[in-house]
Structures are given as structure tokens and as C-alpha cells.
C-alpha positions, 0 to 999 in steps of 0.5 A: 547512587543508581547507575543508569545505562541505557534509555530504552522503549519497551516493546521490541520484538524481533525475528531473532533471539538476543539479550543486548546490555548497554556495555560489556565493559566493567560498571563501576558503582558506590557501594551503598548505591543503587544500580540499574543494569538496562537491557533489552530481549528480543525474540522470534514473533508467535513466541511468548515469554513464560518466565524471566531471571537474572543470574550471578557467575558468583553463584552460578555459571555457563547459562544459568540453566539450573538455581539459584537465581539473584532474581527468578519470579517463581521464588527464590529471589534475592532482597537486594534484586528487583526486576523493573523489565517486562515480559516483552522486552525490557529486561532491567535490573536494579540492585539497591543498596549494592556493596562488595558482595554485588561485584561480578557478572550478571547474565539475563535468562528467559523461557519462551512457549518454545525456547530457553535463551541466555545473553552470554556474555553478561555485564560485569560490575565492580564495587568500591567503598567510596561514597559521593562527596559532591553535588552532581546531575549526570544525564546519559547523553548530553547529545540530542535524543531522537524521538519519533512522534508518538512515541515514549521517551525516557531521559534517564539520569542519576544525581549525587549529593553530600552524605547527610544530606536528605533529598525533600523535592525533586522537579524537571523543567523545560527551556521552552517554559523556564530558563536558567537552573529552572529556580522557579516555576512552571515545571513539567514535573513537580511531586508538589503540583502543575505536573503535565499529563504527558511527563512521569517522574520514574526515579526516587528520591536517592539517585535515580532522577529518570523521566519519561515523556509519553505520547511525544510530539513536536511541542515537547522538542527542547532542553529539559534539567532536572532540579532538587532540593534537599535539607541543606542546599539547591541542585541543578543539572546544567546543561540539561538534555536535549530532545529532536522530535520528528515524524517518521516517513517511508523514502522509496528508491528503485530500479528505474529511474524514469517512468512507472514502475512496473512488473518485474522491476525491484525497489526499496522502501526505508522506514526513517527519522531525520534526527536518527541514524539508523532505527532498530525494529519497526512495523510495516502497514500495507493498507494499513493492514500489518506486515510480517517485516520488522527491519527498517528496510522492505525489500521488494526484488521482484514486484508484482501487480499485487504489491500495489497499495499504499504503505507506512511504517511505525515504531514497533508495538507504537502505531501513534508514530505511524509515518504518513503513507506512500502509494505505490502502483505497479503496472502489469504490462505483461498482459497489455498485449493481449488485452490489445489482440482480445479488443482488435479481435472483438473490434474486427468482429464487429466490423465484419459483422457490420460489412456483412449486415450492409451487404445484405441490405444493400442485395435486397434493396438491388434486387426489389429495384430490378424486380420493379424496374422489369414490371415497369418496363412489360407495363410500358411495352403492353401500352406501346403495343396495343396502338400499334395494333389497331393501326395495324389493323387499319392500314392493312384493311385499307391496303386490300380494299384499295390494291385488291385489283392490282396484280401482285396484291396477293404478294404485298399482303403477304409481305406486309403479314411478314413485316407486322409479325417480325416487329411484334413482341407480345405476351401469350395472352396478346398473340392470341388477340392479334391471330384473332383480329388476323383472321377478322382481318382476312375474312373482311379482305375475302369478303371484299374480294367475292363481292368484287 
């Protein structure tokens, strides 16, 4: 008869030394059946294990620290001991064919590149002499198991029979594809044929009628039973034991409520299963990248900028179950004020610059408009003057030719000179002109005057 104890996933690692057994209470076994001691090591990441052994407190004692050893992979082992752990965290032993001398403690011991650790206490096993008499399928839980997408699974179970009698076949059937005591075919398992690719027989044909389910997915979710036949009768187990497959997914809970989340506020991300409680170990990915966080909640008490990204989580070493990814941005407010002075700084600039550059422009086009408007107006005044002048000229000349015998003539020409100089304006060139036709002027006039 085997004892199965626990169903365990192998591959489990941790930030912490430990050896856990399924139960610290008394395993009662059968002598002349078999026996599986489950357990499960975990260790700090960046050790490796370098040997494993398993001891007896009837031949040993404390840690184990020194021989012999029921089971030592180096030498010395035991016929009846035989190790189906690993060297990364599965640690089971079977004892075959267990009688009397078998009673006791066992404690499981292993050596690291940088540590020795033992799993004290160990489990105890009690031996009687009584042999099964009944037929009997016995599954380590009737309650549903939780299983993650993707990963493996073993339903663990043993099965009695009468003395004599001889077991011939063994099979394991879904009530998604058969019914009843699974009388007839199809089998997810049978050692004859039509064995799916996903299911692996583990047990024998004695009393271990374990199964393991690789590559789990939703299409394996169900009631399974295991089936046997031997020389002398037919054996179901029944009810059978039902599996819950679901997907992992990271829920995210923070400290605001509203809004974004941003720099300097906490939150939490929680690795979960709908069908599980609580998870052991898992992986966590940011940008699918791995994270050095095995529990099953990543705690950020103070977010930055940096922790932007997108994140999942796995079962640990079984990245198939990764969950869908969850995208988490932070808002970095912390330099939105200066970004703000930096822009209105290069905005005032700009617009300074501008003010100025328009200024400038608008100076010039005032000053060539002033620069043209003082040439147009001494072109204006040249061409008033010049009329003037010859009229001037005409009316002075006449003026002495018809007063030159009037008395106080003399006195009228020289207050008409007056008037004429006081009312013209002219350029440098322009005076010269008028004293030149004044003196022609006053040479007519004399003239005019010797020949009277």
C-alpha cells in the first residue's frame, strides 16, 4: 500500500531556507506497503543544491549532520529508500515494502554552494502488521484542486485490494468524456492504448494510482476517477476528484482613489486565482522582463516615474501560466512646474524678440517716410518761389519806370525791397540768383532815371 501525503508542483524557490512535510502528526502505514513521504525545499535564489539526504532518528539524531543516511545520493543508501525528489524543490521520499523496522522519525537534509539546512521536526511514521482486506480508491482530496493555466498538476491517490489478488490494468477517465465507474472507453489514461498526450500515469501497479496533467488548460476542468482491474474483480473510485482551471491575473489596489496615480503615492499589485486562497511562490515580469519578487504581492510604498510599465505574474519556474499584463503609468508632476516656467520663458522670449524686430521696422519705414516727405516738400517750395520771382521782377520794374518823377519814389522802392526780402525763403543757390536780377533790376532803374 503507498501513502500518498501531499500534491505538490515542483520548481519552487524562495528568499528563505525551509523543508515543509504534508503533516507533522503520526503516518500510520501497512507493513508490507509503500510509502511516500511528500515534501517540498526551498531556498534563497543564487544558491544551488549540491547534495540531498534523508535520515532516521533510529540511527541518527539532531540534524542528521553526520551518517548514516536512509538515503544519501553519494553512497550508502538504504534498498528500501528511494529518493523521487529533485535538486530543486521537490524532496519526496518512497519507502517500499515498509515493516516495523520503518517506524520513526525521517528528517530531510540538503547542502547548498553555500549553506547546509535540515527540516527539523521531521515526520513520524507508525507501522502495524495489518494487511488491506477491502477494495478502496482513496484521493487526497475530494475538494475541488486549483489549478493555474499552464501549469502541472498531480492528482495523487492510492488504492487497496484483497490479498491474492493481482492487479492487470489500470486506467483514469473523465466525466467530460465518460460517465458512471468509467466501464468503457475513452480513457485519458490506459497502459493498453488512447493515452492523451497531456496525462502521465506516476503510480505502479500496487497502490500508487497518482496522475499528473501536464500543460493544464481550461478543456481539462472536470471530475477524474481512477479505474483497475485485477485477476478477480473490477474497482472504481467513486466519487472521483474534481479540477477548477483558471487563469492568473494581477489586481491593483492604491492609495488614491480617483484619478491618476502619481509620483509619491503607494499601491499594490496581487498576483491571484479565483479558485485558490492564497498562492505560494510566484514570478513577477515587468515588460515581461523578470522581477526579483517571489510573493504573491508586489508592494510599491513609494512610486516613481521609473515604475511605469506593464506587469504580469506566473507561477514560479512555469511561465505557460503567465496572467494577462496590466499597464501601470505614473505621472511625474513633480517637474510639470518647471517644464511650465521653462515653455513661458521661451514663449516671452520669442515674443520680445518679435516686439523688438517690429519696432525697429516700424522706425525705419517712419524715418524714410519723413526723409521723403522733407525732399517733397523743398521740391514744392523751389517751384512756388521762382514765379514769384519773375513777378517780382516785373512789378518792381514797372513801378520805377512809371513813379520815377513822383516824390517819395525813392522811399516806396526801398520799402517794396523790404517787403520782397522779408516774404523769400530761399536755398544758397536761389539768393544769389534774386541779388543778381536786384542789381539788373537797379541798373534798369538807374538807367531809366539818367536818361529822364
Amino acid at each position: 500500500m503507498l501513502l500518498i501525503i501531499l500534491l505538490l508542483l515542483p520548481g519552487v524557490l524562495s528568499n528563505q531556507w525551509s523543508v515543509s512535510y504534508v503533516s507533522l502528526s503520526p503516518v500510520c502505514a501497512a507493513r508490507g506497503s509503500n510509502v511516500s513521504i511528500n515534501c517540498r525545499y526551498e531556498y534563497p535564489d543564487g544558491q544551488q543544491v549540491q547534495r540531498v539526504m534523508w535520515c532516521s532518528m533510529r540511527s541518527n539524531h539532531g540534524y542528521c549532520a553526520v551518517k548514516p543516511y536512509v538515503y544519501d545520493e553519494s553512497n550508502n543508501n538504504q534498498k528500501n529508500f528511494q529518493y523521487i525528489g529533485d535538486k530543486t524543490s521537490n524532496c519526496s521520499l518512497l519507502i517500499s515494502n515498509i515493516d516495523q523496522t520503518h517506524s520513526g522519525e525521517y528528517k530531510f537534509r540538503f547542502i547548498t554552494n553555500g549553506k547546509k539546512y535540515t527540516g527539523d521536526p521531521g515526520v513520524n511514521i507508525l507501522v502495524d502488521g495489518v494487511l488491506s482486506n477491502q477494495w478502496s480508491v482513496s484521493y487526497v482530496s475530494l475538494s475541488p484542486v486549483c489549478a493555474a493555466r499552464g501549469s502541472n498538476v498531480s492528482i495523487n491517490c492510492r488504492y487497496e485490494y484483497p490479498d491474492g489478488q493481482q492487479v492487470q490494468r489500470v486506467m483514469w477517465c473523465s466525466m467530460r468524456s465518460n460517465h458512471g465507474y468509467c466501464a468503457v472507453k475513452p480513457y485519458v489514461y490506459d497502459e493498453t492504448n488512447n493515452n492523451q498526450k497531456n496525462f502521465q500515469y506516476i503510480g505502479d501497479k500496487t497502490s500508487n494510482c497518482s496522475l499528473l496533467i501536464s500543460n493544464i488548460d481550461q478543456t481539462h476542468s472536470g471530475e477524474y476517477k481512477f479505474r483497475f482491474i485485477t485477476n478477480g474483480d473490477k474497482y472504481t473510485g467513486d466519487p472521483g476528484v474534481n479540477i477548477l482551471v483558471d487563469d492568473l491575473k494581477v489586481s491593483m489596489s492604491r492609495s488614491r482613489e480617483n484619478g491618476s496615480t502619481i509620483v509619491g503615492d503607494s499601491l499594490n499589485l496581487t498576483c491571484t486565482l479565483s479558485c485558490s486562497g492564497n498562492l505560494a511562490d510566484v514570478q513577477w515580469f515587468k515588460n515581461r522582463d523578470l522581477i526579483r519578487h517571489s510573493e504573491p504581492v508586489l508592494t510599491f510604498s513609494r512610486v516613481t516615474a521609473e515604475d511605469s510599465g506593464n506587469y504580469s505574474c506566473s507561477l514560479r519556474n512555469f511561465k505557460t501560466t503567465s496572467s494577462e499584463e496590466i499597464t501601470i503609468y505614473i505621472e511625474d508632476v513633480t517637474g510639470f512646474p518647471t517644464v511650465l516656467i521653462i515653455v513661458l520663458i521661451l514663449v516671452s522670449l520669442v515674443f520680445i524678440a518679435t516686439a523688438v524686430i517690429l519696432i525697429r521696422r516700424r522706425k525705419a519705414i517712419m524715418k524714410e517716410k519723413s526723409v521723403k516727405e522733407r525732399e517733397e516738400v523743398k521740391d514744392s517750395l523751389y517751384s512756388t518761389i521762382q514765379p514769384q520771382k519773375k513777378l517780382h521782377q516785373k512789378n518792381h520794374t514797372g513801378y520805377s519806370e512809371a513813379n520815377k518823377n513822383l516824390p517819395g519814389a525813392e522811399d516806396v522802392q526801398q520799402e517794396d525791397e523790404v517787403q520782397y526780402s522779408s516774404v523769400t525763403i530761399k536755398p544758397k543757390e536761389l539768393l544769389q540768383v534774386s541779388a543778381n536780377t536786384e542789381q539788373e533790376n537797379d541798373s534798369t532803374i538807374y538807367s531809366a532815371v539818367m536818361n529822364g
